[in-house]
C-alpha angles and dihedrals in degrees: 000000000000100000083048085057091053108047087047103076114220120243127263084251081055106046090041081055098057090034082059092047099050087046091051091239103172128295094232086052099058097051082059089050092046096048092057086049095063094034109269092333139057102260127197085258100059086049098059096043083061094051093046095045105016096070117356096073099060100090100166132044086239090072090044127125125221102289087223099053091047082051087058107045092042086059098041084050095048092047096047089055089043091046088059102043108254128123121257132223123262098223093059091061087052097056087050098054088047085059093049099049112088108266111221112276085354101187104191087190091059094041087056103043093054131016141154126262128172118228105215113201103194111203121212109246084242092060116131099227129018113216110207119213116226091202135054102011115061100165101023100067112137114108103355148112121189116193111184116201141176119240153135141276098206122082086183148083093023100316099108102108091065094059130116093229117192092239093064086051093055089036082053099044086045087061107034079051093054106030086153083076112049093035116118090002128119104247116198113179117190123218089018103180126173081007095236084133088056102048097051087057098055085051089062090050100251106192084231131004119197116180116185130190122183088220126076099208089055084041095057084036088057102052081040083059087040095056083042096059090040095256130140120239120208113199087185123062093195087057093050111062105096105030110103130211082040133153120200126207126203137193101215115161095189083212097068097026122130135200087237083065088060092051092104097042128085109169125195092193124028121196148184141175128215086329085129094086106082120081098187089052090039091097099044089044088060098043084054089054096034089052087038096055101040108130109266102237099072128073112260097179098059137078140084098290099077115121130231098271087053101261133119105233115209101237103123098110101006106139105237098252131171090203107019085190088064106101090197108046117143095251086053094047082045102057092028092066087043099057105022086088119081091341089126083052092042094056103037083044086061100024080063094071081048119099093242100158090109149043093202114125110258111293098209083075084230107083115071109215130208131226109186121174122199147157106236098217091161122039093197094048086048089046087050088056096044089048086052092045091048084046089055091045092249119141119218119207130171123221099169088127107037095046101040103176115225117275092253089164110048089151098066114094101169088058110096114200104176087068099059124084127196117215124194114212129204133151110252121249111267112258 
């Protein structure tokens, strides 16, 4: 039976159904799912593709879901069977009964501060290139990419780092749609989190990748993510020239960064996900990207502002701030009520002397380009940004809509895309 199982590919419904369970869409979510899958019930078949690729292929606690969320949706789904009349497996009553036994030294506290999903990219069948996953699915493997990763469930009290945020999930689409343009480039994201941005670039073959946090616990979350995944993390960038297949990571607090730590990067693609929300972090962000996408021949590490130690601090344009983690200190109200009115005018009036036809990466090979990807939940906090980026001669211009990326996660319902923009970044040419 089971080698009957294997060489019979599931169907896209199944294999949606199975993507939604290993991202923790909701329960009520996936009887819906597996009801489509069986037709409009859920059939002895689809019951036994759950039991064969549900739970069997996890084979290490670091691939393992939240044991709660596997105990409701194991007792939503046995009722449901039961509810209609049909008989329900076995095997499914035993698994049950596993998630409801004590594990050994079971900490609920742990289980729920930090878990496992799976993030499922689908390709189109006419897609140009299929990328395999070495992990998870060991039978399902057309047209699909599975990145596990560990993460939390909680946005909140400092825990934010090790989220898995929307905007990571469009950045990562955008790049796994157009691999052309990410292929053979050195790739640096700033606030990198989890690491699901960086490892869709090493999937599309990006000549470096170098991923930064300004925390240390999502840093060491993030290499965790990386081993995970079967890729290799560099602490030190002079080690790491030459070794190929290498992903960097980087502590960069954009607070305390200065122009000398860039030295050894020269990135041909900058990027960033949902690091547009804080007002307090919003100068020393732009004078990461401004320093980041300055053309590479000049030189970017002379000049007469170069402190006594021998570094460049970033203070051109820092906000003088006694607790630069404050949001509403008086230099951010400040600036805030000088640049709130008209900022959105003031950068499309000078982006329109901009070339802005294509999203392409610069083709003169010289000039580095952004793509930043954010949920703007506060206009006055995204007008802030675009003032500060006028103010660092970058131009902003948003290509959400010329440059969709393809729907790689149409079995995430929780994921909402119409509420994500996509912004490229370049400095502007010098008048």
């Amino acid at each position: 039976m089971a080698a009957e199982e294997i060489s019979k590919p599931p169907s896209r419904l199944a294999v949606q159904l199975l993507s939604a369970f290993l991202a923790m869409e909701s329960t009520d979510y996936l009887i819906s799912l597996a009801r489509d899958c069986g037709g409009g019930s859920i059939t002895e078949e689809v019951q036994n593709f759950i039991m064969n690729h549900f739970f069997k292929n996890h084979v290490n606690e670091c691939t393992l879901l939240c044991k709660s969320y596997i105990e409701k949706f194991l007792k939503k789904l046995i009722i449901t069977i039961e509810s209609s009349g049909q008989e329900v497996l076995e095997g499914l009553y035993e698994q049950h009964a596993c998630c409801l036994a004590p594990l050994k030294d079971d900490n609920v506290s742990s289980e729920i501060r930090r878990i496992c999903k799976s993030i499922s990219f689908l390709f189109p069948d006419h897609s140009q290139k299929t990328i395999l996953s070495p992990a998870i699915f060991f039978e399902i493997q057309d047209h699909l990419l599975v990145i596990p990763l560990r993460c939390s469930l909680n946005m909140l009290e400092g825990d934010t780092g090790c989220s898995i945020w929307p905007s990571s999930l469009f950045l990562s689409e955008f790049i796994l749609s157009y691999p052309e343009m990410f292929q053979e480039k050195s790739c640096f994201e700033v606030g990198s989190g989890v690491g699901l941005v960086g490892i869709a670039l090493a999937h599309v073959n990006a000549s470096k990748v170098i991923l930064s946090d300004g925390d240390q616990s999502s840093l060491e979350n993030l290499k965790f993510n990386l081993e995970l995944n079967h890729q290799k993390a560099e602490n030190n960038p002079q080690n790491s020239s030459s070794r190929e297949n290498l992903v960097e990571c980087v502590y960069l607090p954009w607070e305390s960064a200065s122009e000398i730590e860039f030295q050894n990067y020269s990135p041909d693609i900058v990027l960033g996900a949902d690091v547009v929300y804080d007002p307090a972090c919003l100068p020393h962000l732009v004078q990461v990207l401004s320093t980041l996408l300055k053309t590479r021949k000049s030189n970017l590490y002379q000049g007469q502002n170069s402190s006594s130690n021998g570094s460049v601090r970033m203070n051109d344009m820092i906000l003088k701030m006694d607790h630069p983690k404050t949001c509403k200190t008086d230099a951010y109200c400040h600036l805030l009520e000088e640049t709130k009115v008209a900022a959105s005018d003031k950068i499309e009036q000078r982006n329109a002397s901009f070339s802005t036809s294509s999203s392409t990466n610069s083709v003169d090979g010289l000039s580095p380009v952004a793509y930043i990807a954010t949920v703007i939940r506060n206009i006055d906090t995204f007008n802030c940004f675009l003032s500060l980026a006028d103010e660092a001669n970058l131009s902003v211009v948003d290509i959400t809509e010329t440059n969709k990326p393809l729907n790689l996660l149409p079995y995430m319902r929780s994921y909402d895309r119409s509420s994500i923009r996509l912004y490229k970044l370049q400095n502007c040419p010098t008048k």
